[in-house]
N, CA, C, O and CB atoms as a CASP TS submission, in Angstrom:
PFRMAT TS
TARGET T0000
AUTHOR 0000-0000-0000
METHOD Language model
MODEL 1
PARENT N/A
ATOM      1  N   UNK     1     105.913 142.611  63.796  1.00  0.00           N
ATOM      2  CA  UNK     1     107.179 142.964  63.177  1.00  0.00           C
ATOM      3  C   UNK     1     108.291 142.770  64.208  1.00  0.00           C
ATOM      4  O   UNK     1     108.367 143.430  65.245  1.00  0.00           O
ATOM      5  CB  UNK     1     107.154 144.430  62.641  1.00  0.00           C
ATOM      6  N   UNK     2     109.151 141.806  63.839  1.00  0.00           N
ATOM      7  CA  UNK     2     110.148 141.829  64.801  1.00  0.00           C
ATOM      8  C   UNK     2     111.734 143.149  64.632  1.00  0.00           C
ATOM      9  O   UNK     2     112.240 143.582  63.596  1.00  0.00           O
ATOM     10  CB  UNK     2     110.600 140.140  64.694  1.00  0.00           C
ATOM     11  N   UNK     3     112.060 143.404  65.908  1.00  0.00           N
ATOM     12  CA  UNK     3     112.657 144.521  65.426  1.00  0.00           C
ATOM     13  C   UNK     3     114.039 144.282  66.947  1.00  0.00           C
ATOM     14  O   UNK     3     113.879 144.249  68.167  1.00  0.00           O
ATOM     15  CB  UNK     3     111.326 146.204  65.312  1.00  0.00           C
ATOM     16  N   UNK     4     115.168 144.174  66.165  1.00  0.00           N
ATOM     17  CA  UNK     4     116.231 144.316  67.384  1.00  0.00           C
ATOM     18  C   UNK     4     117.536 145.419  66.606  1.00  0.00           C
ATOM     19  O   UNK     4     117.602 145.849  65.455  1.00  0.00           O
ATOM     20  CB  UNK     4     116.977 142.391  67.921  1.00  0.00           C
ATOM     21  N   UNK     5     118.653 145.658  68.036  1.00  0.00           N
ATOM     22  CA  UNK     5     118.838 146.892  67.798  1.00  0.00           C
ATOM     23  C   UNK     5     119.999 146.298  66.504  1.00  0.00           C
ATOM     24  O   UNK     5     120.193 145.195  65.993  1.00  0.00           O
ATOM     25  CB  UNK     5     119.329 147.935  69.261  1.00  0.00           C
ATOM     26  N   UNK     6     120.631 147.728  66.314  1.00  0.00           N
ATOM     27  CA  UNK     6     121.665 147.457  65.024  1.00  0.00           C
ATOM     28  C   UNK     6     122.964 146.842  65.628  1.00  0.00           C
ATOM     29  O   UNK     6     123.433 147.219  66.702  1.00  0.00           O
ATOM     30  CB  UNK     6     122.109 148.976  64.131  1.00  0.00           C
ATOM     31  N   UNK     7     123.695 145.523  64.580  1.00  0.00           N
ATOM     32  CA  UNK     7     124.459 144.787  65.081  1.00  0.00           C
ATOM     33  C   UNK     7     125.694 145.986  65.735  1.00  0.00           C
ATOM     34  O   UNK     7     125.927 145.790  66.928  1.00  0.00           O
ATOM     35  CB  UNK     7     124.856 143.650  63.949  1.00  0.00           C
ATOM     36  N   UNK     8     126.377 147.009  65.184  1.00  0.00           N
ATOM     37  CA  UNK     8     127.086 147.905  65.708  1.00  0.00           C
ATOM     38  C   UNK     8     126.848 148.298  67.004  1.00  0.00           C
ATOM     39  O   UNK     8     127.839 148.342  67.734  1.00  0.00           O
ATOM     40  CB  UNK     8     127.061 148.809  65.018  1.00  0.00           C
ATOM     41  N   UNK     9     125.815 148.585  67.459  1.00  0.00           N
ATOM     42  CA  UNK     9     124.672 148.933  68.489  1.00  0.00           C
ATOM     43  C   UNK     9     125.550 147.606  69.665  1.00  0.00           C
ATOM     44  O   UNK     9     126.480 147.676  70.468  1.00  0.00           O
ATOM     45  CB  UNK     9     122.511 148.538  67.733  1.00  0.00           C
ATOM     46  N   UNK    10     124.885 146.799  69.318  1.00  0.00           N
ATOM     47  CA  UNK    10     125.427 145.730  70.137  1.00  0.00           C
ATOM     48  C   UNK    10     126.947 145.516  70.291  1.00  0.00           C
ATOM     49  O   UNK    10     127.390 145.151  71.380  1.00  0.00           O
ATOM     50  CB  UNK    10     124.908 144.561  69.639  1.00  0.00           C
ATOM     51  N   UNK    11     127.642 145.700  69.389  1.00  0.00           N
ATOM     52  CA  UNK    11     128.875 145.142  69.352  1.00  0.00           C
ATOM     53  C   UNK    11     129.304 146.296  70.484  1.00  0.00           C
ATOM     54  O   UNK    11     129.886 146.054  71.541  1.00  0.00           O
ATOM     55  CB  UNK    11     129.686 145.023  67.752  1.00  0.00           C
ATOM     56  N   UNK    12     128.786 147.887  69.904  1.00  0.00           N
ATOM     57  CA  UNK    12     129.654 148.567  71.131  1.00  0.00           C
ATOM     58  C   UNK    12     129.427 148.437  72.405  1.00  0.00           C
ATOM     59  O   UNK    12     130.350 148.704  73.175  1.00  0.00           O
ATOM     60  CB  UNK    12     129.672 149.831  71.116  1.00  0.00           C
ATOM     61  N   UNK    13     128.078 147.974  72.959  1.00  0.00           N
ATOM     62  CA  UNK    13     127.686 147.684  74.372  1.00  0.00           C
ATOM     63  C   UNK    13     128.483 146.383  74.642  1.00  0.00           C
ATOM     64  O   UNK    13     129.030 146.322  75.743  1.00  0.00           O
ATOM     65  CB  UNK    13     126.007 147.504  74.596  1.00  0.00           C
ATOM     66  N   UNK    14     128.609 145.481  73.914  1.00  0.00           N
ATOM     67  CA  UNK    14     129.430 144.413  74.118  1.00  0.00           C
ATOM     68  C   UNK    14     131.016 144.496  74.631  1.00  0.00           C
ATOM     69  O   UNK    14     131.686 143.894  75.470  1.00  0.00           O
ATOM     70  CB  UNK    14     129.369 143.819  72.931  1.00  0.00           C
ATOM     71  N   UNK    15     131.238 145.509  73.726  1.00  0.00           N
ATOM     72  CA  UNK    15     133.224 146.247  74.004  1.00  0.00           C
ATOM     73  C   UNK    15     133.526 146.746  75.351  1.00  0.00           C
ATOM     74  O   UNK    15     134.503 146.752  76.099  1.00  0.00           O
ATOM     75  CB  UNK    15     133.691 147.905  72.986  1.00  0.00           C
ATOM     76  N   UNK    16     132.024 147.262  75.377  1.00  0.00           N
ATOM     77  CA  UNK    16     132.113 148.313  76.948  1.00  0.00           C
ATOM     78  C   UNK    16     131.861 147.296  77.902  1.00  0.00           C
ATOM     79  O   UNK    16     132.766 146.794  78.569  1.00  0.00           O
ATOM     80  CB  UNK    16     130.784 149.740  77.222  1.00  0.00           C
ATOM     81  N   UNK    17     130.615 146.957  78.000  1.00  0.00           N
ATOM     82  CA  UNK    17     130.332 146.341  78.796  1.00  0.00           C
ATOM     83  C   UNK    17     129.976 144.904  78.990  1.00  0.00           C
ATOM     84  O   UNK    17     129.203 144.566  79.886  1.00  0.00           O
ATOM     85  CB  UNK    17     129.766 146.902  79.034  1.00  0.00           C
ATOM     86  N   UNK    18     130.378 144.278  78.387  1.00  0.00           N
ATOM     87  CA  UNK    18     130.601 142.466  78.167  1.00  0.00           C
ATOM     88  C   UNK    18     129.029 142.248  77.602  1.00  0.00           C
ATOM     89  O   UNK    18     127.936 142.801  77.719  1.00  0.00           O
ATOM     90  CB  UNK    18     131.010 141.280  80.033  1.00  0.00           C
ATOM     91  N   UNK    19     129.745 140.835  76.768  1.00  0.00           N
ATOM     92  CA  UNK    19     128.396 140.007  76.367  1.00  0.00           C
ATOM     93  C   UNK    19     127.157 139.516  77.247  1.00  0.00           C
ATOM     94  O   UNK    19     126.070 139.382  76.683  1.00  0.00           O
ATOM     95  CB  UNK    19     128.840 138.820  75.876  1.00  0.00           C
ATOM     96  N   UNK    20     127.253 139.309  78.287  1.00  0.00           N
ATOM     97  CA  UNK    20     126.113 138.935  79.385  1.00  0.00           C
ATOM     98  C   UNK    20     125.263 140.755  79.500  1.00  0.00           C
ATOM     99  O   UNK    20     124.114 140.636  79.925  1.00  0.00           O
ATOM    100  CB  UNK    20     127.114 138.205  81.341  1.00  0.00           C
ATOM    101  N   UNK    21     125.565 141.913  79.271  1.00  0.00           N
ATOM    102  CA  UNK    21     124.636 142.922  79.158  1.00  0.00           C
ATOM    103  C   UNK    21     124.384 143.304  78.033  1.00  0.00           C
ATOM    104  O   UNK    21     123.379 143.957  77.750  1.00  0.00           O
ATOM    105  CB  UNK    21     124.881 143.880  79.760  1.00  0.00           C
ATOM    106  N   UNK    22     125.369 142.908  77.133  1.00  0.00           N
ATOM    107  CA  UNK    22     124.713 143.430  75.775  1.00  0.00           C
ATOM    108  C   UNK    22     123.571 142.299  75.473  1.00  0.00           C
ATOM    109  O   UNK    22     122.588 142.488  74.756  1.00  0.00           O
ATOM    110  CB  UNK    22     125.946 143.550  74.387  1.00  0.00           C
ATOM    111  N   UNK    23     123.808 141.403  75.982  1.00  0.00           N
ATOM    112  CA  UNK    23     122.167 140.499  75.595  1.00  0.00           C
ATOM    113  C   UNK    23     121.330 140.655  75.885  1.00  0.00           C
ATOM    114  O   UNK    23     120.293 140.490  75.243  1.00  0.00           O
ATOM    115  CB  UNK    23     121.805 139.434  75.809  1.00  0.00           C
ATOM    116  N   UNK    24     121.517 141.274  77.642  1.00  0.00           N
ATOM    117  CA  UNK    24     120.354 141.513  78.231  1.00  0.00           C
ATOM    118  C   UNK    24     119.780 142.902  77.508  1.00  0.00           C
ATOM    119  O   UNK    24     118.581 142.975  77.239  1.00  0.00           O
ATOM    120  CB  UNK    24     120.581 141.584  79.817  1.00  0.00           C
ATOM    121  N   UNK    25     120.678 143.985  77.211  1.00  0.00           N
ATOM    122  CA  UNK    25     120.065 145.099  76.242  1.00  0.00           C
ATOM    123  C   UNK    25     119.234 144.874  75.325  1.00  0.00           C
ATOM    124  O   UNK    25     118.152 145.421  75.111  1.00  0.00           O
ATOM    125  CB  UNK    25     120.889 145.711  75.568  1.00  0.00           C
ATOM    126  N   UNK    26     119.762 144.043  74.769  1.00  0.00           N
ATOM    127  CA  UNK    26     118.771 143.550  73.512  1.00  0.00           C
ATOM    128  C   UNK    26     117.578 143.080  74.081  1.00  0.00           C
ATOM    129  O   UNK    26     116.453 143.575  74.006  1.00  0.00           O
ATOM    130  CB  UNK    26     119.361 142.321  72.560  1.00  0.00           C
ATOM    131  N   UNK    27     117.896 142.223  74.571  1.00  0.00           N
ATOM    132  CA  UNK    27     116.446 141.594  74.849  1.00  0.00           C
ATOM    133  C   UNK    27     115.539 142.040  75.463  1.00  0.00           C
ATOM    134  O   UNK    27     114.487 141.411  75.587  1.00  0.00           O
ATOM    135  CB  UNK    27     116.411 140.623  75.383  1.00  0.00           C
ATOM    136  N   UNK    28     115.764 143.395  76.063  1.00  0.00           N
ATOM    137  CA  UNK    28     115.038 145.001  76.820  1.00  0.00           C
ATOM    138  C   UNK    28     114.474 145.534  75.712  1.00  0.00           C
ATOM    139  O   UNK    28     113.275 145.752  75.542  1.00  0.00           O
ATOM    140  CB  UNK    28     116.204 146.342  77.548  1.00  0.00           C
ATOM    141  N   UNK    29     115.334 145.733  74.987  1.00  0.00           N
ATOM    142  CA  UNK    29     114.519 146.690  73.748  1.00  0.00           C
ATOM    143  C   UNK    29     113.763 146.007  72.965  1.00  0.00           C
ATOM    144  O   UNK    29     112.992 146.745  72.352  1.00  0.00           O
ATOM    145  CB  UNK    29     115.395 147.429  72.722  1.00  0.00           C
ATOM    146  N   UNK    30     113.666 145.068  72.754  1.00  0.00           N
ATOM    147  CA  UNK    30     112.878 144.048  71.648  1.00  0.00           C
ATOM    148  C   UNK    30     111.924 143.778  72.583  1.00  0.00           C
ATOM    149  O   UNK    30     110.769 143.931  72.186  1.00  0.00           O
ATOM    150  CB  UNK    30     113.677 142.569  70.957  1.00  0.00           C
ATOM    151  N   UNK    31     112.065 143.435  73.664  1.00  0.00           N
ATOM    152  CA  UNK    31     110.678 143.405  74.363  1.00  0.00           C
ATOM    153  C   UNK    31     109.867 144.940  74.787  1.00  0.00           C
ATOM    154  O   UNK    31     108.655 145.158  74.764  1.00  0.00           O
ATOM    155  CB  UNK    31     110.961 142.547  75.786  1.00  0.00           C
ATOM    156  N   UNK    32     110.620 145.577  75.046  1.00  0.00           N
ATOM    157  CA  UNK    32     109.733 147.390  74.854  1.00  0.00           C
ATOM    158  C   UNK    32     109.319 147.576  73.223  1.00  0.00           C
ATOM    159  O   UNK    32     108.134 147.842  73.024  1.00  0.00           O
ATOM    160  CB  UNK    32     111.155 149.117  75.287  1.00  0.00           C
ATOM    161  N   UNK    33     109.954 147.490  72.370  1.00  0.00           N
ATOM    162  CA  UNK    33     109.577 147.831  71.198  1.00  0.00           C
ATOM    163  C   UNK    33     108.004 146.606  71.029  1.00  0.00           C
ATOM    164  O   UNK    33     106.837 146.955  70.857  1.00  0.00           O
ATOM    165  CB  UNK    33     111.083 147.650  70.042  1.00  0.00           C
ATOM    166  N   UNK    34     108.492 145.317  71.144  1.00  0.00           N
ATOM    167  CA  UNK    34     106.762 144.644  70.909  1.00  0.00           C
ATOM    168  C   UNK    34     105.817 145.139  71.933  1.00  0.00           C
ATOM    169  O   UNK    34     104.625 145.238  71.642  1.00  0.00           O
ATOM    170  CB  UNK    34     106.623 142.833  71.092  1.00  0.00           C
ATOM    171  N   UNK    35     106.281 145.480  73.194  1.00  0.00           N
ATOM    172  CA  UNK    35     104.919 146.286  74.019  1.00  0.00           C
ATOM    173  C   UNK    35     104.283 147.439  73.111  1.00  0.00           C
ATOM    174  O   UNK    35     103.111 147.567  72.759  1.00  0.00           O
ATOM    175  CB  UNK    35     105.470 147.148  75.595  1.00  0.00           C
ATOM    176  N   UNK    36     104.900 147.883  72.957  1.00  0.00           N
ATOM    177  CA  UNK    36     104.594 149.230  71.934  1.00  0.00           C
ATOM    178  C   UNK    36     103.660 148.731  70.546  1.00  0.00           C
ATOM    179  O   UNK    36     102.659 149.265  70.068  1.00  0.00           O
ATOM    180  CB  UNK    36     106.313 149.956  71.282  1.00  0.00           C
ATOM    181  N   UNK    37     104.144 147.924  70.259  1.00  0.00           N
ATOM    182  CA  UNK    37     103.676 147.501  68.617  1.00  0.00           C
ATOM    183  C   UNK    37     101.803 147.290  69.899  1.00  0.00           C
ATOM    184  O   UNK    37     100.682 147.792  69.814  1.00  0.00           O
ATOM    185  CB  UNK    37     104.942 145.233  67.395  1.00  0.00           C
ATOM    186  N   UNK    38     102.273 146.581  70.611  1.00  0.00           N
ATOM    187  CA  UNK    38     100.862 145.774  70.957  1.00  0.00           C
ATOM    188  C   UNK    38      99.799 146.815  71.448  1.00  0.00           C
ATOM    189  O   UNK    38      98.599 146.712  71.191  1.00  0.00           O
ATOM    190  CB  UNK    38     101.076 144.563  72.244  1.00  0.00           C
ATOM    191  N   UNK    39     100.365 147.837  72.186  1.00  0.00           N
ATOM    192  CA  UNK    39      99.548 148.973  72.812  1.00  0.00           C
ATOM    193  C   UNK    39      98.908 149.430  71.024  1.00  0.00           C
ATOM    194  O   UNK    39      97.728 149.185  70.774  1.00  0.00           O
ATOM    195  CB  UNK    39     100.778 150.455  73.929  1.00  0.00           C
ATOM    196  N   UNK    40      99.632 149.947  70.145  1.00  0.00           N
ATOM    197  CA  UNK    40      99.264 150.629  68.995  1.00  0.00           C
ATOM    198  C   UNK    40      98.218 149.555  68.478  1.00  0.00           C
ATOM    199  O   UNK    40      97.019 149.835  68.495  1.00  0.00           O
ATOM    200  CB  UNK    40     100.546 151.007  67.975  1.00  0.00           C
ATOM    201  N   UNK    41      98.502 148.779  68.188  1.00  0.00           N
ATOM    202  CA  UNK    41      97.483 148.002  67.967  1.00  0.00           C
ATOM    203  C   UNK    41      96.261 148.120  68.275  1.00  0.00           C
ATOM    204  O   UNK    41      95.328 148.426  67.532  1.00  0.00           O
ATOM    205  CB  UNK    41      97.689 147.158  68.299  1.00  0.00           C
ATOM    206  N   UNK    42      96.242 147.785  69.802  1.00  0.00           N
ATOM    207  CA  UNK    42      94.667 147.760  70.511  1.00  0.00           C
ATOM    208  C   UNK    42      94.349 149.370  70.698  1.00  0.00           C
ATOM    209  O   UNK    42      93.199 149.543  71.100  1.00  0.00           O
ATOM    210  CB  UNK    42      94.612 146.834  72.294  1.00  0.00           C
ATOM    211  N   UNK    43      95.020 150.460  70.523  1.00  0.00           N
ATOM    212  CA  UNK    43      94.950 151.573  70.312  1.00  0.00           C
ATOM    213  C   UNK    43      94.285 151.893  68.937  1.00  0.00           C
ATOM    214  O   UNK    43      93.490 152.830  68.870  1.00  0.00           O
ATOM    215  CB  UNK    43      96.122 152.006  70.518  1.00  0.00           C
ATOM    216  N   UNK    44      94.624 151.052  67.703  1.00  0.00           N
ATOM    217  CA  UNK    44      93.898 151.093  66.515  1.00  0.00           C
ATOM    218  C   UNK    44      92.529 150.733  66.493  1.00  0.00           C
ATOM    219  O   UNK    44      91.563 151.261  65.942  1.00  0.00           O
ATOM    220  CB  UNK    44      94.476 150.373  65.667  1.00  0.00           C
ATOM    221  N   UNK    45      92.686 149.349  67.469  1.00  0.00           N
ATOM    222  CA  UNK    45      91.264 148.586  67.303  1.00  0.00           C
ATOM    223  C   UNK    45      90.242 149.783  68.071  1.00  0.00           C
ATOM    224  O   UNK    45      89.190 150.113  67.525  1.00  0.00           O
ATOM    225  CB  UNK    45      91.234 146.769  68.240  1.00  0.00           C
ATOM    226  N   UNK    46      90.510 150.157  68.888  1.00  0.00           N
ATOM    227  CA  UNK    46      89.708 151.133  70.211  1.00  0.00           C
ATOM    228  C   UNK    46      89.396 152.219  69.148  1.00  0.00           C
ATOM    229  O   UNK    46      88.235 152.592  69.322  1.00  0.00           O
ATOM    230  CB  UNK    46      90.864 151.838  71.866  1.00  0.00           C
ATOM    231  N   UNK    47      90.032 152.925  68.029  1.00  0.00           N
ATOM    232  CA  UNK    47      89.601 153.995  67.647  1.00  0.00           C
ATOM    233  C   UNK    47      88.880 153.339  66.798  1.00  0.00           C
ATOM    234  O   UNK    47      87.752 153.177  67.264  1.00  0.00           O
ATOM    235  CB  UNK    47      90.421 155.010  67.275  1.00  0.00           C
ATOM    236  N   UNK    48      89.048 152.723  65.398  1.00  0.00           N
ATOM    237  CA  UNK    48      88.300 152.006  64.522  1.00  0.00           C
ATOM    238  C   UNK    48      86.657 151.721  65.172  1.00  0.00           C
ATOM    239  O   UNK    48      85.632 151.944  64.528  1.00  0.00           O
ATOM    240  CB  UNK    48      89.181 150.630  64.236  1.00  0.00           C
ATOM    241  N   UNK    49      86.700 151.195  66.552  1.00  0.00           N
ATOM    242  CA  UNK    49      85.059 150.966  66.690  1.00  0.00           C
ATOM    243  C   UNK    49      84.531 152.178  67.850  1.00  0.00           C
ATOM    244  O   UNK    49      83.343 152.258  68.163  1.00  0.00           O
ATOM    245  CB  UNK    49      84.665 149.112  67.370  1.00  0.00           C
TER
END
């Protein structure tokens, strides 16, 4: 499941603090959020067997 933050989200990190960190924000959280998906995952598979 792909998942990034809400465009508002961005726009205000963008106001504050320029477009070169609000990208990099994003692209922090979308990569923590798929670590997560992936741990739960193999966390499913590990209990299932």
């Amino acid at each position: 499941m792909a998942y990034s933050i809400p465009l508002d989200c961005y726009q205000y990190i963008e106001e504050k603090f320029g477009k070169e960190l609000a990208t990099e924000v994003a692209k922090t959280v979308e990569s923590g959020i798929q670590q997560m998906e992936s741990q739960a995952k193999e966390l499913a598979t590990l209990k299932k067997n």
